[in-house]
DOTORZA-615650 format. One line per field, with one value per residue (C-alpha): chain; x, y, z; residue in three letters. Coordinates in steps of 0.02 Angstrom, whole numbers, always signed. Layout:
BEGIN
kette = (A; ...)
u = (X; ...)
v = (Y; ...)
w = (Z; ...)
rest = (ala; ...)
***
This chain:
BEGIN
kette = (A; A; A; A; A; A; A; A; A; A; A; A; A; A; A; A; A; A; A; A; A; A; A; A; A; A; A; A; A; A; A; A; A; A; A; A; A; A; A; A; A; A; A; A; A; A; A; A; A; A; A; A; A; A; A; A; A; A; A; A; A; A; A; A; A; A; A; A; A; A; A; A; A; A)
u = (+0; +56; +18; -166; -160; -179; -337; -470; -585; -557; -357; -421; -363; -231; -101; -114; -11; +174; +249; +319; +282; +94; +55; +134; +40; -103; -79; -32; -224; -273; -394; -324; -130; -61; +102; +226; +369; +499; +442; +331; +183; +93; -70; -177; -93; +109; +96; -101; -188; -363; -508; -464; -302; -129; -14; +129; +292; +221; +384; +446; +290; +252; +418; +371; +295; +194; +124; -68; -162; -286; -409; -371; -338; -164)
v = (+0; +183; +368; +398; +582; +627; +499; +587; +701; +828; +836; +897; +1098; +1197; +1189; +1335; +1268; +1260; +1306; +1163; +1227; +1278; +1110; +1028; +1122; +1090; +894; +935; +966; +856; +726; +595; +608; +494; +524; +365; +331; +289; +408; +556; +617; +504; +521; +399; +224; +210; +142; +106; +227; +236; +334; +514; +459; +414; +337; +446; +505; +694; +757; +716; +752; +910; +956; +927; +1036; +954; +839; +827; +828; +676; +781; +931; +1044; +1070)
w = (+0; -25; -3; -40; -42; -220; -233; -101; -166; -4; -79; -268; -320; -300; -129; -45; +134; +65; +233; +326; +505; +462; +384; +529; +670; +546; +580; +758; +819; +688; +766; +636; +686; +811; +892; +892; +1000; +849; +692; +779; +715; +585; +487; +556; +575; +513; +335; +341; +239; +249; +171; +273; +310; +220; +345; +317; +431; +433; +496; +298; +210; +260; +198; +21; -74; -195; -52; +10; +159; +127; +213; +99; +247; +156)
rest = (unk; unk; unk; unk; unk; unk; unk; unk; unk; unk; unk; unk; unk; unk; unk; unk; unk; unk; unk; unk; unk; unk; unk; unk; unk; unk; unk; unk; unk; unk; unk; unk; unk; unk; unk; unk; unk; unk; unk; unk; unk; unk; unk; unk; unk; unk; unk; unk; unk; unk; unk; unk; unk; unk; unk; unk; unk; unk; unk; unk; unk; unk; unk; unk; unk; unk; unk; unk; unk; unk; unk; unk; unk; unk)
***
């Protein structure tokens, strides 16, 4: 399984949220993240996306630019 970001209709348009720090206080209060001991904060379950989530390391997505929130908050 991989990054489902791109496929959820709440990630369509333009990306307004480039800035790494926003997006990642973004995914901070985000009821969906879940902080792990080993990687940090991770959307939803490490490597497990889901419908409204992806499963990604956030600390390294929200870095990228041309990334998604699967919730299309960013």
């Amino acid at each position: 399984m991989g990054c489902n970001c791109g496929k959820s209709k709440k990630s369509e348009g333009k990306i307004i949220i480039t800035d790494p720090a926003t997006r990642m206080l973004m995914c901070k209060v985000c009821p969906q993240s879940n902080k792990t001991a080993i990687v940090g904060l991770v959307c939803g379950k490490l490597a497990q996306p889901t419908e409204n989530t992806c499963g990604c390391i956030l600390k390294l997505k929200t870095q990228l630019r041309n990334q998604r929130c699967p919730q299309g908050k960013w």
